[in-house]
C-alpha positions in Angstrom: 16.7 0.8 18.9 15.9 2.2 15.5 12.6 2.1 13.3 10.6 -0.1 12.8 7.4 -1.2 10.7 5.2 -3.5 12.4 1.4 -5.3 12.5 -1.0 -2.0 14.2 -1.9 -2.8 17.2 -4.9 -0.2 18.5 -4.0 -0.8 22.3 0.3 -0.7 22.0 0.8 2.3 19.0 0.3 5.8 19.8 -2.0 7.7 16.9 -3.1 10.6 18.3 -0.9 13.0 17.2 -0.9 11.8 13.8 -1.5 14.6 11.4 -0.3 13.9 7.2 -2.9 17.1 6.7 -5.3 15.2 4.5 -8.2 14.5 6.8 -9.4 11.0 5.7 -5.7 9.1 6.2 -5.5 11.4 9.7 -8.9 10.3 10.5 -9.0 6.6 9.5 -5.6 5.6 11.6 -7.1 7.3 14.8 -10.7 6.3 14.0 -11.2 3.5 12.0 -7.6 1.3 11.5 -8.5 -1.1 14.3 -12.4 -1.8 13.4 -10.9 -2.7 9.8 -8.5 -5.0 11.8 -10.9 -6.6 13.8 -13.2 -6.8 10.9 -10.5 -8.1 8.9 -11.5 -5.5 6.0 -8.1 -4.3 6.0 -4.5 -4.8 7.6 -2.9 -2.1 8.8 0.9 -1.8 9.4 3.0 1.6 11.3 6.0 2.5 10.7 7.5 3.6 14.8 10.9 4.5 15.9 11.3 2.1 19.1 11.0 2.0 21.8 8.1 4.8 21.1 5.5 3.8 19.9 4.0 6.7 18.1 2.8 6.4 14.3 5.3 7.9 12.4 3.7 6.2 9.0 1.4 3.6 7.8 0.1 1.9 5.1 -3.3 -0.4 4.6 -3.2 -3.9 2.6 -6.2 -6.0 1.6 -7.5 -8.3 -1.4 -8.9 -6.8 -4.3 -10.1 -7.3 -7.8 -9.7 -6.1 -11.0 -11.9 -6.3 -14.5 -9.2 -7.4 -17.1 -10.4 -4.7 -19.6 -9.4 -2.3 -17.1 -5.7 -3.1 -17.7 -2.8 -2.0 -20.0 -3.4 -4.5 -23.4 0.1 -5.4 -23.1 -0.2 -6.7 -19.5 -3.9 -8.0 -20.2 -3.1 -9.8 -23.1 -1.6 -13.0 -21.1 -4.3 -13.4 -18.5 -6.9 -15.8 -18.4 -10.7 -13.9 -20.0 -12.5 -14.1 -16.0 -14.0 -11.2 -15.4 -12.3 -10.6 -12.2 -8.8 -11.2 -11.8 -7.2 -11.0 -7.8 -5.1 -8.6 -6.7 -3.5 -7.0 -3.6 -4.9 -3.2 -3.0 -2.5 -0.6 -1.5 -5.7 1.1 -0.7 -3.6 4.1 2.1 -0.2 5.1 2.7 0.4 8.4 5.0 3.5 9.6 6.5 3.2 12.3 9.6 4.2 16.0 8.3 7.0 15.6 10.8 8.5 12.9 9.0 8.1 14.1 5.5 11.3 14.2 3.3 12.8 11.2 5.0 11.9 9.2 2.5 9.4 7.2 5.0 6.8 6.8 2.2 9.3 4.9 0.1 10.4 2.8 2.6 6.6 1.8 3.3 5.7 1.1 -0.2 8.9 -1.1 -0.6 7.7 -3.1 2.7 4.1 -3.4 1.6 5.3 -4.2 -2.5 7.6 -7.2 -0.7 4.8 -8.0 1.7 2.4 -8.6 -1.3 4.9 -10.8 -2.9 5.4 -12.9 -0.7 1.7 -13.4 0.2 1.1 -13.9 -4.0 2.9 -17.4 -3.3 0.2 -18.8 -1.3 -2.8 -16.7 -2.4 -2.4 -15.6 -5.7 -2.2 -11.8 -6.7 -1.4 -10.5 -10.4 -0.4 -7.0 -9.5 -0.5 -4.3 -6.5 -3.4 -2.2 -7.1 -3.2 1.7 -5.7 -5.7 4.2 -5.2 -4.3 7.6 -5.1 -6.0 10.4 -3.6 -4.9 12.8 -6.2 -2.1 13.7 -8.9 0.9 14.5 -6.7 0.3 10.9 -5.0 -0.2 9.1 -8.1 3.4 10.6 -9.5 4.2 9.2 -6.5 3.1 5.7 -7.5 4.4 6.1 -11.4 7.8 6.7 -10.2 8.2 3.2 -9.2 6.6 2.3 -11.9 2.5 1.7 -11.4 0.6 1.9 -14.1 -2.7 3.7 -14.2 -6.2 1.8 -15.1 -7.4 3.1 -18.4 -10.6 4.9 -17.1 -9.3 6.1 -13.4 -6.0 8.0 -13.4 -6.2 8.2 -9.9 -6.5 4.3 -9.7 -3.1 2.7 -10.6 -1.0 -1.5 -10.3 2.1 -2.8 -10.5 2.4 -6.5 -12.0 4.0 -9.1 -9.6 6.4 -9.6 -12.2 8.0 -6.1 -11.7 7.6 -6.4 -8.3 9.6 -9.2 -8.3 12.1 -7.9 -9.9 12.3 -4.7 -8.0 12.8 -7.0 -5.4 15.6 -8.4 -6.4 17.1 -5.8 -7.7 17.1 -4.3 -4.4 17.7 -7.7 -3.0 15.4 -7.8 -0.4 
C-alpha cells in the first residue's frame, strides 16, 4: 500500500528492531515513546511502509518556549517584550540505518513543519524550535533554513512565516 506516517501507537507499530545508531533516539522509541504519549509530554508520530508496521522513522512534537532575547534581532524585533514566547519543539527525528539515504528524514520534517502549522491556527506557535544532537544534524536543520539560538548552536527554529511559505511553495 505504500508509506505512511501516522499517530504511534505502542500496541499496533513494531520498534524493536529499530536501530538509527545513536542510543538515546534507539532507546526512547522502544522505551519511552508511549509513556510520553500517555503522559501527554510528547506526541510521537512513525513513519511505516503498510501494511507492516515496523518503525521505519519517527519524529517527536510538543509545546515549547522560548526567551525572546534568545532569538535572531531581526526576527525578535516584531514580537511582543514577554519573557516567554510559545513555540512548537521538534525535540527528535530518527530514521532506521536501513532507510538512510531515502530521503525519509526530509519527508518527516516536512510532515511535522506542516503539522505545526496547522496546529499554530488554533494554538498559537511563532516558530518550530529544534534541538540537534550535534553538528551534522543541525546542518541538517540549516538547510531548510532554521536558525540557530544565539547561545546554543545545537538549539535551532524556523519562524511560522517561513514555514508557511515553504508550504506553499511546496503546495502542501
Amino acid at each position: 500500500m505504500g508509506f505512511k506516517i501516522e499517530l504511534f501507537e505502542s500496541r499496533r507499530h513494531s520498534r524493536s528492531g529499530f536501530c538509527c545508531g545513536i542510543d538515546s533516539l534507539d532507546s526512547y522509541v522502544s522505551k519511552q515513546a508511549s509513556q510520553d504519549l500517555k503522559r501527554r509530554v510528547s506526541t510521537v508520530f512513525v513513519l511505516i511502509n503498510e501494511p507492516e508496521t515496523n518503525v521505519l522513522a519517527y519524529y517527536t512534537l510538543s509545546s515549547y518556549t522560548v526567551e525572546v532575547k534568545a532569538l535572531n534581532e531581526d526576527f525578535a524585533k516584531n514580537l511582543p517584550r514577554y519573557p516567554l514566547l510559545p513555540a512548537t519543539l521538534l525535540g527528535r527525528l530518527a530514521v532506521d540505518n536501513k532507510y538512510k539515504g531515502n530521503r525519509f528524514g526530509e519527508l518527516l520534517l516536512v510532515d511535522a513543519l506542516k503539522k505545526s502549522l496547522d496546529v499554530s491556527l488554533q494554538i498559537a506557535s511563532l516558530a518550530v524550535v529544534a534541538e540537534s544532537l550535534d553538528e551534522k544534524a543541525s546542518g541538517f536543520y540549516l538547510k531548510y533554513g532554521f536558525q540557530q539560538f544565539k547561545q546554543d548552536p545545537l538549539k535551532l527554529y524556523l519562524p511560522m512565516k517561513s514555514i508557511a511559505k515553504l508550504c506553499a511553495k511546496l503546495s502542501i
